[in-house]
Backbone as CSV, one residue per row, in Angstrom:
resi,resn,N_x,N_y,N_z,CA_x,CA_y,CA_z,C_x,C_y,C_z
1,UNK,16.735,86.254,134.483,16.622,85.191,135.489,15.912,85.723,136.726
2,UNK,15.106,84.856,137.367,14.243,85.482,138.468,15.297,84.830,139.653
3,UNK,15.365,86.264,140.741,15.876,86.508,141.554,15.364,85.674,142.895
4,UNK,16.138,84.966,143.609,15.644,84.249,144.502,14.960,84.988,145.732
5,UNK,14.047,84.201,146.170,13.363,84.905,147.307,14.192,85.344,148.811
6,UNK,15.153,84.750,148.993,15.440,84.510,150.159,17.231,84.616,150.560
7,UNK,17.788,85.026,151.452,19.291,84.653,151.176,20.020,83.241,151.181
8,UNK,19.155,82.649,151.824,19.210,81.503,151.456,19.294,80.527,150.679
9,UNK,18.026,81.108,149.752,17.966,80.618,147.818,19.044,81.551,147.549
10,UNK,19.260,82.375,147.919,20.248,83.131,146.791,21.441,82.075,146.811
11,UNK,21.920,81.169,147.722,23.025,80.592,148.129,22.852,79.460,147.314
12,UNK,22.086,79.027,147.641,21.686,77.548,146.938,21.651,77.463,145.237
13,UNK,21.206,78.723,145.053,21.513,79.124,143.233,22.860,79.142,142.967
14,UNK,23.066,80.061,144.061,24.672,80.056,143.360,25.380,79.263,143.145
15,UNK,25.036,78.017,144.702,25.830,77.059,145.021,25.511,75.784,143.510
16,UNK,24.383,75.861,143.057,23.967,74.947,142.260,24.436,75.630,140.785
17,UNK,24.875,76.343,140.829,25.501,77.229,139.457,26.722,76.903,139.473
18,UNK,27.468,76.847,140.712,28.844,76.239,140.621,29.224,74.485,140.789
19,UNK,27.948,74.187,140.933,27.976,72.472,140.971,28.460,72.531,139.718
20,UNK,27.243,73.063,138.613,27.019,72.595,137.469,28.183,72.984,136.805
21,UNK,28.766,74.265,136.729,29.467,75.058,135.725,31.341,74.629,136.491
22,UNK,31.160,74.024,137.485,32.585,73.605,137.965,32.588,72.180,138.525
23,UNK,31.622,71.691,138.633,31.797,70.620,138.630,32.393,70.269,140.524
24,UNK,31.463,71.508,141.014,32.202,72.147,142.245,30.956,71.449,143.404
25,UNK,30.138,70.183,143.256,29.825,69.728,144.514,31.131,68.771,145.099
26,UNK,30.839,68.889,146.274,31.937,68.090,147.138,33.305,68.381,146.951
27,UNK,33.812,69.539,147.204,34.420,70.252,147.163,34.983,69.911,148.520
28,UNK,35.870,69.693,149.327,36.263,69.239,150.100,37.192,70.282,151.240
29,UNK,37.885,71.762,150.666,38.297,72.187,150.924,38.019,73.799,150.402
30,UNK,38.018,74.878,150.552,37.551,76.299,149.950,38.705,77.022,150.579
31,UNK,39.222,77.725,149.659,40.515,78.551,150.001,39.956,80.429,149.243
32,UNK,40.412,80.781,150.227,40.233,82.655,149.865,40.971,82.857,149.345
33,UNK,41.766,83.982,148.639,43.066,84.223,148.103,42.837,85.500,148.289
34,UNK,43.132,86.864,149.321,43.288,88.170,149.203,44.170,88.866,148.570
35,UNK,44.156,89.734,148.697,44.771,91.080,147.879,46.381,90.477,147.222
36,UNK,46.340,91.017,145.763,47.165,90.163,144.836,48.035,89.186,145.293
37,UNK,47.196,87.668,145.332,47.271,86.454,146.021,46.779,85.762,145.234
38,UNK,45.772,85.913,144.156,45.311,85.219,143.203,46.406,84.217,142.772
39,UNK,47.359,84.267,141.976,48.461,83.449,141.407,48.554,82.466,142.541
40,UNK,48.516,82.337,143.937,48.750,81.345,144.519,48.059,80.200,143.670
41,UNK,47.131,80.455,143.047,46.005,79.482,142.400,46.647,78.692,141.335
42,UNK,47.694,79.559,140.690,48.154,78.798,139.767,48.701,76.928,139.309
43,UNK,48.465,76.863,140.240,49.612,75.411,140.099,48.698,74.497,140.709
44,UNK,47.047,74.715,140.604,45.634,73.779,141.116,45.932,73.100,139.638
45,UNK,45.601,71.608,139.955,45.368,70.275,138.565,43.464,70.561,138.438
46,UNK,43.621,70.442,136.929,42.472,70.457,136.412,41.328,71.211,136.648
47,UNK,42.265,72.555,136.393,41.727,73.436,137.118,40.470,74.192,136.065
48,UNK,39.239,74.769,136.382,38.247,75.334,135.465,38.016,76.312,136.490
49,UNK,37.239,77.525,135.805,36.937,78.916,136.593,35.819,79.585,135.746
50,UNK,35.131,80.542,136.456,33.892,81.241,136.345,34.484,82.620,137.350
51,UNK,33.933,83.770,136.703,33.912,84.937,137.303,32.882,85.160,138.376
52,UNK,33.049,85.516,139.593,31.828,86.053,140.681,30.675,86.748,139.585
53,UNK,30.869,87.440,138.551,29.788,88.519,138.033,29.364,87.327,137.155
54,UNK,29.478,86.102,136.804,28.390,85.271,136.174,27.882,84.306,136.794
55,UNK,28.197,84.542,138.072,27.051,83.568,139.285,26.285,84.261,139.450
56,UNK,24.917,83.615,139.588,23.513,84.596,139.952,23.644,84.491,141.269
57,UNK,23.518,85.932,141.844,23.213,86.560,143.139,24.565,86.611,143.622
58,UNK,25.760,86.373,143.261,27.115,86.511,143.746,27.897,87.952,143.670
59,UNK,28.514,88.500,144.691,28.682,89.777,145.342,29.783,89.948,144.512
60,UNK,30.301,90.822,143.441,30.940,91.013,142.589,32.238,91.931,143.664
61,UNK,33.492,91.369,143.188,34.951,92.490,144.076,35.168,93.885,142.868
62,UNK,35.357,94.791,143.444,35.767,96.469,142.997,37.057,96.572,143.003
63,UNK,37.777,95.932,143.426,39.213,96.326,144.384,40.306,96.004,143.337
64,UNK,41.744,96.525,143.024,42.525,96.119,142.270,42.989,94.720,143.142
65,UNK,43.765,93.591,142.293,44.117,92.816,143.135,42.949,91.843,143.781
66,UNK,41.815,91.807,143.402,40.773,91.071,143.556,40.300,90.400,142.034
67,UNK,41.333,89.683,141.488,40.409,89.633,140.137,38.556,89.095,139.911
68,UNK,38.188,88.269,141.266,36.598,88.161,141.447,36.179,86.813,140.490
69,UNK,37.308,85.909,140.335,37.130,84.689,139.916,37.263,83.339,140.901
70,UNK,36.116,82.322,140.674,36.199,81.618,141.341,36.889,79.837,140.557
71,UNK,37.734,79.358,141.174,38.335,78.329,140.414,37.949,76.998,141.552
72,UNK,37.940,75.693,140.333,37.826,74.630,141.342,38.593,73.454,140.372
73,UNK,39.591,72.830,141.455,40.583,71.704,141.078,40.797,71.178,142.197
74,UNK,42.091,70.811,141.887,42.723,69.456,142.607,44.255,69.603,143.163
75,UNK,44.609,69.682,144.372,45.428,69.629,144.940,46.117,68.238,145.490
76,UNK,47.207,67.581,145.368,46.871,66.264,145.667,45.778,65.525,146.049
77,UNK,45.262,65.205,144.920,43.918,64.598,144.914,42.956,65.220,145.462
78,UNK,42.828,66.781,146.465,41.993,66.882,147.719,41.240,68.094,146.672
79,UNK,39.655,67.874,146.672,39.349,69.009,145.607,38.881,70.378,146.493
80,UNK,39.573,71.221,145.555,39.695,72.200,146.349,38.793,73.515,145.944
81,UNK,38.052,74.468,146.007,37.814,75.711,145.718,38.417,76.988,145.717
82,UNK,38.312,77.478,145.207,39.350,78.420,145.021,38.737,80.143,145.050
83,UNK,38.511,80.850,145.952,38.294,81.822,145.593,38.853,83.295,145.745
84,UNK,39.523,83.663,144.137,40.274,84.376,143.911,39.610,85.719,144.069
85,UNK,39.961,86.782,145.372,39.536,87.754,145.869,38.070,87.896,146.328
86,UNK,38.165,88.539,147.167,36.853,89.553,148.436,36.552,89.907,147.585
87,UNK,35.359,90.446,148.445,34.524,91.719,148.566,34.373,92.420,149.718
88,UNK,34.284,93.667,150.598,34.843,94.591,151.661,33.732,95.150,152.175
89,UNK,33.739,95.252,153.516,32.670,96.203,153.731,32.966,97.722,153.402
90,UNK,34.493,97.563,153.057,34.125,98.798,152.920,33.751,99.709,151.079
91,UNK,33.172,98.225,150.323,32.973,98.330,148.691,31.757,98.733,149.173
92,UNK,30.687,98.611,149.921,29.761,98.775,150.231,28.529,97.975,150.740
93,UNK,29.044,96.914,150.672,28.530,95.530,150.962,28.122,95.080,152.205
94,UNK,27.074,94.763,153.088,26.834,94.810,154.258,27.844,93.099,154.909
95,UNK,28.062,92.542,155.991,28.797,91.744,156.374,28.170,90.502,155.621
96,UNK,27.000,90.476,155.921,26.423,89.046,155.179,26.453,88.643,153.894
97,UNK,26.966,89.941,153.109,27.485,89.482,151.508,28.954,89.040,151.157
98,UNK,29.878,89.926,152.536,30.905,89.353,152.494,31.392,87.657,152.914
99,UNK,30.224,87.598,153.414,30.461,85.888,153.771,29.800,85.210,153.258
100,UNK,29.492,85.335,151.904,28.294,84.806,151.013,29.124,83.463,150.433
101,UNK,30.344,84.183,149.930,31.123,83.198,149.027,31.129,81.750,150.230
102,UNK,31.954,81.906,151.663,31.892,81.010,151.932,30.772,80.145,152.391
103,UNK,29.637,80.780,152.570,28.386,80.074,152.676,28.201,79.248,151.449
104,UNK,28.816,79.528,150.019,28.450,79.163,148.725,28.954,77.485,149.100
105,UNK,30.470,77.678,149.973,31.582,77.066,149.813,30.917,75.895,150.828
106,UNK,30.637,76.018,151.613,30.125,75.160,152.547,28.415,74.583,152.385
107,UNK,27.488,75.367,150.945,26.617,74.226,150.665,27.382,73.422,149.699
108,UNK,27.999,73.510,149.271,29.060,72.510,148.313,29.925,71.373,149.059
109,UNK,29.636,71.720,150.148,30.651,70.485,150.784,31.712,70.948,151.920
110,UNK,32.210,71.798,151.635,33.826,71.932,151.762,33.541,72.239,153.732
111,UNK,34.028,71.650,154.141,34.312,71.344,155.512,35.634,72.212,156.150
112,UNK,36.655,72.690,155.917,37.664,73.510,155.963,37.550,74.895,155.207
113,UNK,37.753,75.809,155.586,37.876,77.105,155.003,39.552,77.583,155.722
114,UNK,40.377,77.718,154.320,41.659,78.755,154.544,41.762,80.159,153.946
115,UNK,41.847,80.639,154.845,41.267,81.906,154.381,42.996,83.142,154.418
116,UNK,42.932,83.562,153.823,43.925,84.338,153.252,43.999,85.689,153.690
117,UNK,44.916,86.677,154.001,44.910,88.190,153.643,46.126,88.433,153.138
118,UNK,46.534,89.747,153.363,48.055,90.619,153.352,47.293,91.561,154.424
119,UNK,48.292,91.662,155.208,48.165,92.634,156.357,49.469,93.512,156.384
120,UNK,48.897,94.321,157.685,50.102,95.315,158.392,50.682,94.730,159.443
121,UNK,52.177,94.732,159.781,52.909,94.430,160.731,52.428,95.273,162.173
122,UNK,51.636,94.962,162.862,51.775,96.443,164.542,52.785,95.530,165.137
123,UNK,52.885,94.435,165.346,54.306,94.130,165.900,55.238,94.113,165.306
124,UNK,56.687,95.155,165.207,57.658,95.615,165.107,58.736,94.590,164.779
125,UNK,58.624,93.304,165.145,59.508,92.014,165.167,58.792,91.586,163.552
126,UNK,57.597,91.662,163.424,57.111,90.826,162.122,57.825,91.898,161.317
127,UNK,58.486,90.584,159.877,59.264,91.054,158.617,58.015,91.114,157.514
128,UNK,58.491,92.063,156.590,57.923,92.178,155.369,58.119,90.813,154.642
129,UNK,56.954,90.206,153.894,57.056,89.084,153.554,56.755,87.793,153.975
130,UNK,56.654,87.706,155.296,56.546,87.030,156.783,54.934,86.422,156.283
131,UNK,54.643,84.960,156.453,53.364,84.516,156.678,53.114,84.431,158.362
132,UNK,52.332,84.222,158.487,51.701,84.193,160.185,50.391,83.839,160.012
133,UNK,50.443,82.692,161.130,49.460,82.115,161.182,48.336,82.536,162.071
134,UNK,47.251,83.124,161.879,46.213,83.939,162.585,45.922,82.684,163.991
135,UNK,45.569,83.299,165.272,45.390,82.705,166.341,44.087,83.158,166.661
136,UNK,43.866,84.445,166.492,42.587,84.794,167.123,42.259,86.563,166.729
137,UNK,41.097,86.656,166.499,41.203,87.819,165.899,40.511,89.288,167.051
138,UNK,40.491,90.241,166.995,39.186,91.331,167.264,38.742,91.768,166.463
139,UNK,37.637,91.845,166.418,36.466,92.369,165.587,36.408,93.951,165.525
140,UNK,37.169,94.842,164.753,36.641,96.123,164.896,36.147,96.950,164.438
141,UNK,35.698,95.862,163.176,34.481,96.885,161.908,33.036,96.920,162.822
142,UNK,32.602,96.625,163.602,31.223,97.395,164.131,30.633,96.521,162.921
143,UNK,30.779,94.781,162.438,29.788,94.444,162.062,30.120,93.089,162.148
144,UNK,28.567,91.744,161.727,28.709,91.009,161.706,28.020,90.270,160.748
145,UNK,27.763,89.147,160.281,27.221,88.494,158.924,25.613,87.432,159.273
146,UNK,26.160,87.994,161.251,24.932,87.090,161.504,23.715,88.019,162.500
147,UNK,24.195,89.298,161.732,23.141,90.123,162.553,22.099,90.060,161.223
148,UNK,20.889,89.957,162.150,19.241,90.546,161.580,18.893,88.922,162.087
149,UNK,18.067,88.449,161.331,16.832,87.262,161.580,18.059,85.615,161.448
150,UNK,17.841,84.922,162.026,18.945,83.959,161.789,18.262,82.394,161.197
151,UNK,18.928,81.957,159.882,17.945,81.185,159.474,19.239,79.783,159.966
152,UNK,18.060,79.070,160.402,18.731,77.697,161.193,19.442,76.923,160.446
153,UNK,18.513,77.170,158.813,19.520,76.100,157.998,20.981,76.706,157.660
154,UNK,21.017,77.690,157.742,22.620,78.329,157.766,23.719,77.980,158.942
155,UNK,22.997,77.696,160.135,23.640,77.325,161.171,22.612,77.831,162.500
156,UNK,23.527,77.884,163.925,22.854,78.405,165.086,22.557,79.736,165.299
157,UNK,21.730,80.053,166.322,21.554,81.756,166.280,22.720,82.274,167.181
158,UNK,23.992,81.580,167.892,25.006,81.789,169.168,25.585,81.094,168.682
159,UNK,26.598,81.237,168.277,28.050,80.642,168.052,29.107,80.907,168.990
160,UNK,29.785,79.299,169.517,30.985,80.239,170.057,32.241,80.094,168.850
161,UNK,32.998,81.753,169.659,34.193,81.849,168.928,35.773,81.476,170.362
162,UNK,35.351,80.632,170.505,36.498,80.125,171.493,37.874,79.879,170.688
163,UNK,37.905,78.867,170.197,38.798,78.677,168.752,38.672,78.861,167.654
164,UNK,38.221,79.746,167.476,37.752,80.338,165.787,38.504,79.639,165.064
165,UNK,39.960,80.019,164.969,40.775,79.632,164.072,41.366,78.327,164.819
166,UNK,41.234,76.704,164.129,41.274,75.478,164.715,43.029,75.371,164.952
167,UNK,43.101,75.134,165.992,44.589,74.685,166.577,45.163,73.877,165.887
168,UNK,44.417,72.709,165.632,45.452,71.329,165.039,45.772,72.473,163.269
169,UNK,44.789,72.949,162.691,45.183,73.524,161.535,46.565,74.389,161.560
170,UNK,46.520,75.040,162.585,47.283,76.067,162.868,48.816,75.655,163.198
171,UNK,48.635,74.252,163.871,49.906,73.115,163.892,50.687,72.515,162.875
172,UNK,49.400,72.277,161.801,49.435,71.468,160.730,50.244,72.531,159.817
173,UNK,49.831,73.979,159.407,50.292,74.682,159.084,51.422,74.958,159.331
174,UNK,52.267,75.052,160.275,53.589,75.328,161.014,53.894,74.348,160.788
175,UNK,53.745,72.798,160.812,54.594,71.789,160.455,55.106,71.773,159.251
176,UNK,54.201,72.193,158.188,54.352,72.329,156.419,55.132,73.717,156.521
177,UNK,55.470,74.412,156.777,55.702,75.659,156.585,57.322,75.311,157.153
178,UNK,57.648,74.592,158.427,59.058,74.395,158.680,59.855,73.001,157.349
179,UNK,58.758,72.499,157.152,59.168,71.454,156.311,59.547,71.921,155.073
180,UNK,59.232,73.218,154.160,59.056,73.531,153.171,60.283,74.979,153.433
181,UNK,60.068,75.750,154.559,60.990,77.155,154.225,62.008,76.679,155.454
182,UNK,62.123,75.760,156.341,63.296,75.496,157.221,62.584,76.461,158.683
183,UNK,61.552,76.989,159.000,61.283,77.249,160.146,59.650,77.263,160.112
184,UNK,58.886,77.288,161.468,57.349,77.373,161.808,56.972,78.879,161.404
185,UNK,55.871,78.722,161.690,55.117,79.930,161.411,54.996,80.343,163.051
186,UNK,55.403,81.683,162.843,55.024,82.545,164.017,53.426,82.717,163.812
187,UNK,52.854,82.792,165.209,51.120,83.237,165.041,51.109,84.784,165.712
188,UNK,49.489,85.085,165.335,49.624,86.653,166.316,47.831,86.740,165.651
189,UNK,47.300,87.793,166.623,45.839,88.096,166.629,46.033,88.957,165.496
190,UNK,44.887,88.892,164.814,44.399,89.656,163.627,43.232,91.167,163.984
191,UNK,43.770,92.434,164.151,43.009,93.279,164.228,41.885,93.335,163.264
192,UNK,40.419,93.186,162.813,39.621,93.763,161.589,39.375,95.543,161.486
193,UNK,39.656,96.013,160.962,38.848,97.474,160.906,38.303,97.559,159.625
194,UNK,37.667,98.703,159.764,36.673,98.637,158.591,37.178,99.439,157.498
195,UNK,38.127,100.011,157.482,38.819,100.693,156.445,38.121,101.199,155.299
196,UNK,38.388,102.502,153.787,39.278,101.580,153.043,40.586,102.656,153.830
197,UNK,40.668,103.528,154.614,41.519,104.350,155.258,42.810,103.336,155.996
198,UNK,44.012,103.745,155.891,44.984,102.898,156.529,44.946,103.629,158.099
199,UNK,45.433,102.605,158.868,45.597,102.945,160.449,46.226,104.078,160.943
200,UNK,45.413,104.773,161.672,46.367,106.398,161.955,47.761,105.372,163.247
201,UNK,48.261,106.360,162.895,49.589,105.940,163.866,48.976,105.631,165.664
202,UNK,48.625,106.428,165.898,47.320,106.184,167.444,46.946,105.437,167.179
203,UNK,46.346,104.547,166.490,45.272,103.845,165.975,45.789,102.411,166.281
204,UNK,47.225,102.383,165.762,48.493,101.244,165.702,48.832,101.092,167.482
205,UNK,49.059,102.244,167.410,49.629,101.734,169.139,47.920,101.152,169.854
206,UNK,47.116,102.115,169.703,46.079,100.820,170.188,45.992,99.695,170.068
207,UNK,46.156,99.100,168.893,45.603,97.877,168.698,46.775,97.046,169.043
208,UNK,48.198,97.834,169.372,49.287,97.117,170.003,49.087,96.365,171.530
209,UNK,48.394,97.028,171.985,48.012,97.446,173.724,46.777,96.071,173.445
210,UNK,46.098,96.302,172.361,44.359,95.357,172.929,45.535,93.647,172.415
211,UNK,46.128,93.798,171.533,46.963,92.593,171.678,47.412,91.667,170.280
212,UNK,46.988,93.115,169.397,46.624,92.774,168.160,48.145,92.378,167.403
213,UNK,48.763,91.580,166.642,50.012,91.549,165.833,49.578,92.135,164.492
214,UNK,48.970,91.511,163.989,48.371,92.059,162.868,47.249,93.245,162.455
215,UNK,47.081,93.607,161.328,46.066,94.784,161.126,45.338,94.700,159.631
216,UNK,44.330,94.906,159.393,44.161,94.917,158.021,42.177,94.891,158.188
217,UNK,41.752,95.135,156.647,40.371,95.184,156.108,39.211,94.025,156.035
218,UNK,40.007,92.863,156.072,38.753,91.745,155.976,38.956,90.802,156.700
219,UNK,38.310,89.371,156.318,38.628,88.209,156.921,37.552,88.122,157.903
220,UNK,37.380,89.074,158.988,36.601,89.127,160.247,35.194,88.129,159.570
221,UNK,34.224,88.832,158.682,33.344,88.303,158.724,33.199,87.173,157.710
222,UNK,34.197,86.715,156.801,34.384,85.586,156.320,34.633,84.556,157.356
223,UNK,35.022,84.592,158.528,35.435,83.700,159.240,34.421,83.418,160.399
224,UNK,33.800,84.546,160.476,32.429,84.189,161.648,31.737,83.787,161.250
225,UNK,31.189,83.778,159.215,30.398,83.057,158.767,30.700,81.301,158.593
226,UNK,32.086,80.993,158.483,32.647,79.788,158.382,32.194,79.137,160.008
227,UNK,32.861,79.691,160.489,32.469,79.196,162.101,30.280,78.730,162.338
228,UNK,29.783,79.853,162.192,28.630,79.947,161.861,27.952,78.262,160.826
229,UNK,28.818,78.145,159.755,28.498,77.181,159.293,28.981,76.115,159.421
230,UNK,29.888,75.634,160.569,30.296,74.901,161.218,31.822,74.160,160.509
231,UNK,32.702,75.068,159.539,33.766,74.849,159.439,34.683,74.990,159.987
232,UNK,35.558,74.259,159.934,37.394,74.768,160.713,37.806,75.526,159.650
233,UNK,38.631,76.463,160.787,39.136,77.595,160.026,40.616,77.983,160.530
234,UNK,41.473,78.219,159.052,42.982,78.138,158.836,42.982,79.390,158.628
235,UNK,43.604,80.248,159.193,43.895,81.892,158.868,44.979,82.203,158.205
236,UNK,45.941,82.421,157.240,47.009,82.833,156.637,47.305,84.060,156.276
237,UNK,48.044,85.240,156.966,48.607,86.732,156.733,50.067,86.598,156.715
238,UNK,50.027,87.240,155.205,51.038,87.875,154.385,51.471,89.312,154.665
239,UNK,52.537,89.198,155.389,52.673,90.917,156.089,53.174,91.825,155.088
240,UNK,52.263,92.556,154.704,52.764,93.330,153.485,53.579,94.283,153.430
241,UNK,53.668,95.184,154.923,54.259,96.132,155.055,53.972,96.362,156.650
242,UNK,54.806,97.036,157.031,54.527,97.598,158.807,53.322,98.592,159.092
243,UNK,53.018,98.427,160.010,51.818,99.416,160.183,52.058,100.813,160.302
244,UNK,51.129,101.945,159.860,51.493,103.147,160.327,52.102,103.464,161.764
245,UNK,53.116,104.348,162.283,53.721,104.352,163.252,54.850,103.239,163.075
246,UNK,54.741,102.271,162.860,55.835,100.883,163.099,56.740,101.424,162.211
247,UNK,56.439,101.896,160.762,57.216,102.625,159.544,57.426,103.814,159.426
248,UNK,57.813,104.577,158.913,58.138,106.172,158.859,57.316,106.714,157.179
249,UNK,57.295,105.420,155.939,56.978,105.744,154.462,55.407,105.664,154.933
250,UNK,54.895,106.622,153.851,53.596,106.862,153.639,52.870,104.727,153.017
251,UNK,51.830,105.104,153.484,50.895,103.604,153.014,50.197,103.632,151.801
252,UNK,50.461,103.075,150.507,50.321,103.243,148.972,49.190,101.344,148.746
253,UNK,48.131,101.443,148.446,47.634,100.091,148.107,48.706,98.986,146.980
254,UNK,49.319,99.965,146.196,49.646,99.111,144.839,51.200,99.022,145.871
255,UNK,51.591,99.777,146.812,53.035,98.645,147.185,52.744,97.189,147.927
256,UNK,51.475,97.594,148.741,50.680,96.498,149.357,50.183,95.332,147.869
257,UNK,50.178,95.679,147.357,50.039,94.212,146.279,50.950,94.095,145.768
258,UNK,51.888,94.960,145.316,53.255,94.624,145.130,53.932,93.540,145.432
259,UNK,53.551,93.336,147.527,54.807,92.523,148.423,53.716,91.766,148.325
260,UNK,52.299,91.765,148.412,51.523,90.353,148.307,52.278,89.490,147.041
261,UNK,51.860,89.889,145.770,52.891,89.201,144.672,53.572,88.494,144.845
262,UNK,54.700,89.194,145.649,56.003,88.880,145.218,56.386,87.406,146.641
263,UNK,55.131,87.544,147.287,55.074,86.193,148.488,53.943,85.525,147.737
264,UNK,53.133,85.584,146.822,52.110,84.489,146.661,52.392,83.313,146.370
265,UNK,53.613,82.938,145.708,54.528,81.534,145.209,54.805,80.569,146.931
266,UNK,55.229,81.324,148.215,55.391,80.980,149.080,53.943,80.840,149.818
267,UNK,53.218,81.594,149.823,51.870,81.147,150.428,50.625,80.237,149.540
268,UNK,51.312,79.808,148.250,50.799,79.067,147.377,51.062,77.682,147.859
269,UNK,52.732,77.241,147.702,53.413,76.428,148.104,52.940,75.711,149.949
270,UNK,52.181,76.548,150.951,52.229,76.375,151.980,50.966,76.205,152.191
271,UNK,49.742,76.471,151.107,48.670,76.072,151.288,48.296,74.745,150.768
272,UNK,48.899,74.812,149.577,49.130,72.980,148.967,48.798,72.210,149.351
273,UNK,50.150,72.559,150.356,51.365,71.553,151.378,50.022,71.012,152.511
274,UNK,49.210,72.237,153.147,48.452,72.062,153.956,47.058,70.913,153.494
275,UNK,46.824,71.818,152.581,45.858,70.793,152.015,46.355,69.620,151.770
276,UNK,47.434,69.036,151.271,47.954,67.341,150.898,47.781,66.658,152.305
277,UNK,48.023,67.140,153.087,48.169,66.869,154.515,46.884,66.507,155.556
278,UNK,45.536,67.496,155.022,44.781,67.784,155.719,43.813,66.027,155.981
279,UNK,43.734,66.048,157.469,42.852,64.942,157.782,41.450,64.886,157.039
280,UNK,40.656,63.532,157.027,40.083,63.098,156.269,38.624,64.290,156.643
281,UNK,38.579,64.672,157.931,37.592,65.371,158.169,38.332,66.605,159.239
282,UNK,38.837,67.536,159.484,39.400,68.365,159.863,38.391,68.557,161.200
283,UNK,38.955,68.448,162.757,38.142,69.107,163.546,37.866,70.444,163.767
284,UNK,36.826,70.798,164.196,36.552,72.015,164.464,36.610,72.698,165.950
């Protein structure tokens, strides 16, 4: 197959590969699923799937816990996308591939992006298991998805990130979340680093101080590309474990998918919920 000229065509192939093979135009909603979070997917109606490695030009995931499949169904009636695991800057991938998928997601339609992780606790009060609803993030991988030449049809060359992550979502979320487990969702800022190294203990108390609750590897530039393409954006972290310093046990990836697991039924259940709910056009 001849390789598209442009990143642009590369999008539009893909995006027209998943029209066809999912039946995935007008897609109304695009959901991430991070690190072993996939199963949240389970319980989508009429549901069909394709692997990232048989879309042309689509950024294939390395990572355990990324199975790198993309699914598209139906959530009370609201059709949804589904994409089961990243790709990292730190697989090797520059920022603009990591935000490819949702660029895919948004020539297809989908107007909302919920975007998923498992993180580290730096605030000491957050429980293992704990969802939290992202408020606002810092950027501290030293990258972005909209550096080099900026093509207009993707969006503007200046974006603001005032509300990155949309308030009423973030409401909407906490309303479903007390309705469903008996309390709201606590929120807190999302540190990015560029990892695949876990946070030195110094590292933790910094990002305590800049104001960070959370800590973890992605999301950052999935979400500047959503913004970029003019979606609202729902943040959801699964606290997998406390951050270095906050804990005393060494940091193991497979316990970190472990506690993702063993919460994906609850952050399945709460994305649903969100989506059944979600207004006819979500503001941004």
């Amino acid at each position: 197959m001849k390789l598209a000229a442009t990143f642009y065509d590369r999008i539009r192939v893909a995006a027209a590969a998943v029209a066809e093979r999912l039946d995935g135009a007008g897609a109304e909603v695009a959901v991430i699923l991070g690190s072993g979070l996939a199963s949240a997917a389970d319980n989508l109606d009429d549901a069909r799937s394709v692997t990232y490695a048989s879309l042309p030009g689509f950024p294939e995931t390395t990572v355990a816990g990324h199975p790198g499949r993309m699914v598209m169904g139906t959530w009370s009636g609201r059709k949804a996308l589904i994409l089961c695991g990243r790709v990292h800057g730190y697989e090797g991938y520059p920022a603009t591939e990591v935000g490819f998928g949702v660029r895919v997601a948004a020539t297809l339609g989908a107007s909302t992006l919920i975007v998923t992780n498992v993180s580290g606790g730096v605030d000491p009060s957050l429980k293992v298991g704990e969802i939290v609803a992202i408020s606002d993030h810092l950027n501290l991988t030293g990258a972005s998805p909209l550096t080099g030449p900026n093509d207009e049809r993707l969006g503007p060359r200046f974006v603001d990130m005032t509300d990155t992550y949309t308030p009423a979502l973030r409401e909407l979320a906490s309303s479903v979340s007390k309705s469903l487990f008996g309390s709201p969702l606590r929120e807190a800022v999302y540190a990015g680093l560029p990892g695949p190294s876990y946070e030195t203990p110094a590292e933790v108390r910094m990002l305590r101080v800049l104001g960070a609750g959370l800590v973890g590897m992605s999301t950052i530039a999935e979400v500047i590309a959503a913004r970029h393409a003019g979606l609202s954006v729902l943040g959801l972290s699964l606290v997998a474990n406390l951050a270095a310093g906050v804990m005393t046990d060494r940091l193991r990836h497979e316990d970190v998918t472990r506690a993702a697991a063993a919460g994906a039924a609850n952050l399945g259940a709460l994305v649903q919920g969100v989506v059944a709910r979600l207004p006819a056009a979500a503001g941004s």
